[in-house]
PLY file of the C-alpha trace (Angstrom):
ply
format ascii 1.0
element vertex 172
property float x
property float y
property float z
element edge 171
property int vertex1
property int vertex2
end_header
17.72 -151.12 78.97
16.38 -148.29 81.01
18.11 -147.00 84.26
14.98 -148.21 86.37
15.44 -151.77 84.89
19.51 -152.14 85.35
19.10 -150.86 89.08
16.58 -154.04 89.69
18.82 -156.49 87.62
22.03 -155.51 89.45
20.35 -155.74 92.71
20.12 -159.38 91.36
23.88 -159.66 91.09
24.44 -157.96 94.32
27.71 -159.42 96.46
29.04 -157.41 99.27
29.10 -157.14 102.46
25.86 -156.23 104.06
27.57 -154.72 107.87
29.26 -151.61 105.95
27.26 -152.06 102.65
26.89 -147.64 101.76
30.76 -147.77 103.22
31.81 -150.80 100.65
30.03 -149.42 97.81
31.35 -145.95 97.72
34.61 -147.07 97.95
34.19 -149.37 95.13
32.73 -146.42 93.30
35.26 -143.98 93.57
38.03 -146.86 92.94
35.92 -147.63 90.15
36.24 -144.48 88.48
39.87 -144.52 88.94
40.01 -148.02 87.13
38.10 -145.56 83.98
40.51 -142.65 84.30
43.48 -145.11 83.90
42.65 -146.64 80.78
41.29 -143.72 79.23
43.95 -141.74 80.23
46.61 -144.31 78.20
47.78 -143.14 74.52
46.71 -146.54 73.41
43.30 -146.21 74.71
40.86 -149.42 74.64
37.23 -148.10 73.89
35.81 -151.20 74.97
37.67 -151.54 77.99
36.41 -148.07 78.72
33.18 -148.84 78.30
33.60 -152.03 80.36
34.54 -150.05 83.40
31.88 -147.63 82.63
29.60 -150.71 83.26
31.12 -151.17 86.56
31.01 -146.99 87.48
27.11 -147.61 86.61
26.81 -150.64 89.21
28.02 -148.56 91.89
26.34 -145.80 91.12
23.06 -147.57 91.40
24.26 -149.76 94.45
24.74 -146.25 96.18
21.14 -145.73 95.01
19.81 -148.28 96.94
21.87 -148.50 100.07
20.34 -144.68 100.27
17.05 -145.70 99.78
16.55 -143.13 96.61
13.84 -145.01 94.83
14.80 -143.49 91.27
17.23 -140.99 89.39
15.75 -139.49 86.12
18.77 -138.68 83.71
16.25 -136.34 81.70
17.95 -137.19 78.20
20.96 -138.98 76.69
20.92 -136.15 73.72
21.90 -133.48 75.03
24.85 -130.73 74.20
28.13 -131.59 76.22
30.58 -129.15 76.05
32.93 -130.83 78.48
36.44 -132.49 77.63
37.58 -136.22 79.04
39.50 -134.87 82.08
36.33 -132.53 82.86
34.02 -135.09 83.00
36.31 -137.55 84.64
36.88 -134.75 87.60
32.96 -134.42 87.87
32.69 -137.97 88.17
34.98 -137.92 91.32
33.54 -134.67 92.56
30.32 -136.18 92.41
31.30 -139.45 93.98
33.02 -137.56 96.54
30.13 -135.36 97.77
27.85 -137.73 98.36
31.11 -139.51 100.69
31.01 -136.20 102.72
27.93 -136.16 103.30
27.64 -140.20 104.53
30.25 -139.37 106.61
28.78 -136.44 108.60
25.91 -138.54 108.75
27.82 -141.06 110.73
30.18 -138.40 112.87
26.63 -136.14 113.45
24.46 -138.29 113.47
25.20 -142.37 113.93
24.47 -142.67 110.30
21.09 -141.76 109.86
20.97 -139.30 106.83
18.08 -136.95 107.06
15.33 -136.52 104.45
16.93 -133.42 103.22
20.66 -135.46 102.84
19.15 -138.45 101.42
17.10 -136.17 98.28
20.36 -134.14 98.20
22.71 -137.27 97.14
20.23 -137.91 94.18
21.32 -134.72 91.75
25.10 -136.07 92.09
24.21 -139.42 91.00
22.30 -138.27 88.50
24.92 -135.56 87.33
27.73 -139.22 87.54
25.14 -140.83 85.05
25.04 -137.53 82.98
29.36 -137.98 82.63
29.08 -142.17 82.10
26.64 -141.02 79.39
28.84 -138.98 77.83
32.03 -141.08 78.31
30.04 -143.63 76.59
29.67 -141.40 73.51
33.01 -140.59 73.41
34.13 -144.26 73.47
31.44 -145.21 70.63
28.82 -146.55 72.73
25.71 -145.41 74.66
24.73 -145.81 78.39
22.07 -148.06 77.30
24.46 -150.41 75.78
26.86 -150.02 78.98
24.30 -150.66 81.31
22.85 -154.15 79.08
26.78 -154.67 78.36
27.21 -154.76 82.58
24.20 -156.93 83.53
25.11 -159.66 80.45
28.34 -159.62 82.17
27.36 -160.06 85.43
24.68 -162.78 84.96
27.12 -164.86 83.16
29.80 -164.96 85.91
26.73 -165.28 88.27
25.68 -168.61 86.31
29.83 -169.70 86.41
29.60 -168.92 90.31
32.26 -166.22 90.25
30.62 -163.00 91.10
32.86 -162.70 93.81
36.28 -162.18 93.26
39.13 -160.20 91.71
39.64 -158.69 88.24
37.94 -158.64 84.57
39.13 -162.72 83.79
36.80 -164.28 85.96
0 1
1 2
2 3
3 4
4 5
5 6
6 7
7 8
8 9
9 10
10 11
11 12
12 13
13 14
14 15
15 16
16 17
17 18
18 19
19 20
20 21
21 22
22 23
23 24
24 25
25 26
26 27
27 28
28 29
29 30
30 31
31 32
32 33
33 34
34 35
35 36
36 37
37 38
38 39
39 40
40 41
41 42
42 43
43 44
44 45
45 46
46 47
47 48
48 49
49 50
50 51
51 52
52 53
53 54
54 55
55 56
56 57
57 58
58 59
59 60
60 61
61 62
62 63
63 64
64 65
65 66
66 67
67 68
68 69
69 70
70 71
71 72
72 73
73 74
74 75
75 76
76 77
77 78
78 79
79 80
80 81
81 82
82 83
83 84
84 85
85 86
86 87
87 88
88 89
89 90
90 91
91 92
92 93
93 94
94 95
95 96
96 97
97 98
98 99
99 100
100 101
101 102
102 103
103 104
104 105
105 106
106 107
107 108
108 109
109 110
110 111
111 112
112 113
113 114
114 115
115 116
116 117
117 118
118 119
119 120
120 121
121 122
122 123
123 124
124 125
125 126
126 127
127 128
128 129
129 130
130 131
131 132
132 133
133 134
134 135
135 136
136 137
137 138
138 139
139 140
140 141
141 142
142 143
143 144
144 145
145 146
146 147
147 148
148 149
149 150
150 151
151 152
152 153
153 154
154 155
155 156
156 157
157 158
158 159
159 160
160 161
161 162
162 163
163 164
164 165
165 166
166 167
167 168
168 169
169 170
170 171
């Protein structure tokens, strides 16, 4: 599964509120991420629990997408050279995420929330750069971003079908 594929399945699967929707879903995104650094982080490290919550960083990341209005994000390859450790990636990740915050929220103190054309194409190279690190967290937990993002969606749909999509926690 392509990126331009999960973004219109997870749209599908979409369950927030819609009143503070870019509000909701970059706070979800950074508290996301922290849900990844914590189980990473452990000595007894679950890979597929890592990848799990990678699923969820991806979600976000795309649900920021589209509350934006950024019609795609072009992660150029998955095979690439990555130099980076965990903790450097993981710190990009929130750096990322956290740029893109200050900027929505000048937009709202400057502005009454209206980004500009200029803010709006300016959020797109962090999101890209977050799907660069899930990419290569993936790789380091023995998966791919592919399989994260068809891993998410299978996920999704089936606690869609069991009418639990809203909720609390990974045991729905």
């Amino acid at each position: 599964m392509n990126w331009k594929q999960y973004t219109i399945e997870r749209r599908k699967t979409a369950f927030y509120p819609r009143k503070v929707a870019l509000f909701y879903v970059l706070l979800k995104l950074v508290g996301e991420i922290g849900e990844v650094s914590a189980i990473a982080e452990r000595a007894d490290c679950n890979q597929a629990a890592v990848l799990g919550e990678l699923g969820d960083v991806c979600w976000y990341i795309a649900a920021v997408q589209y509350e934006l209005g950024i019609s795609d994000l072009y992660l150029l390859s998955t095979n690439v050279n990555n130099t980076l450790g965990y903790a450097d990636e993981m710190f990009s990740l929130y750096e990322n995420a956290a740029s893109i915050q200050q900027m929505v929220a000048k937009a709202y103190r400057d502005a009454g929330g209206k980004l500009t054309p200029w803010q709006k194409n300016s959020t797109s190279i962090p999101l890209i750069q977050m799907l660069a690190n899930v990419n290569w967290l993936a790789i380091r937990a023995g998966g791919t971003l592919e399989g994260v993002l068809e891993a998410n969606i299978a996920k999704l749909a089936d606690r869609q079908a069991r009418g639990v999509i809203g909720g609390s926690g990974d045991n729905r």
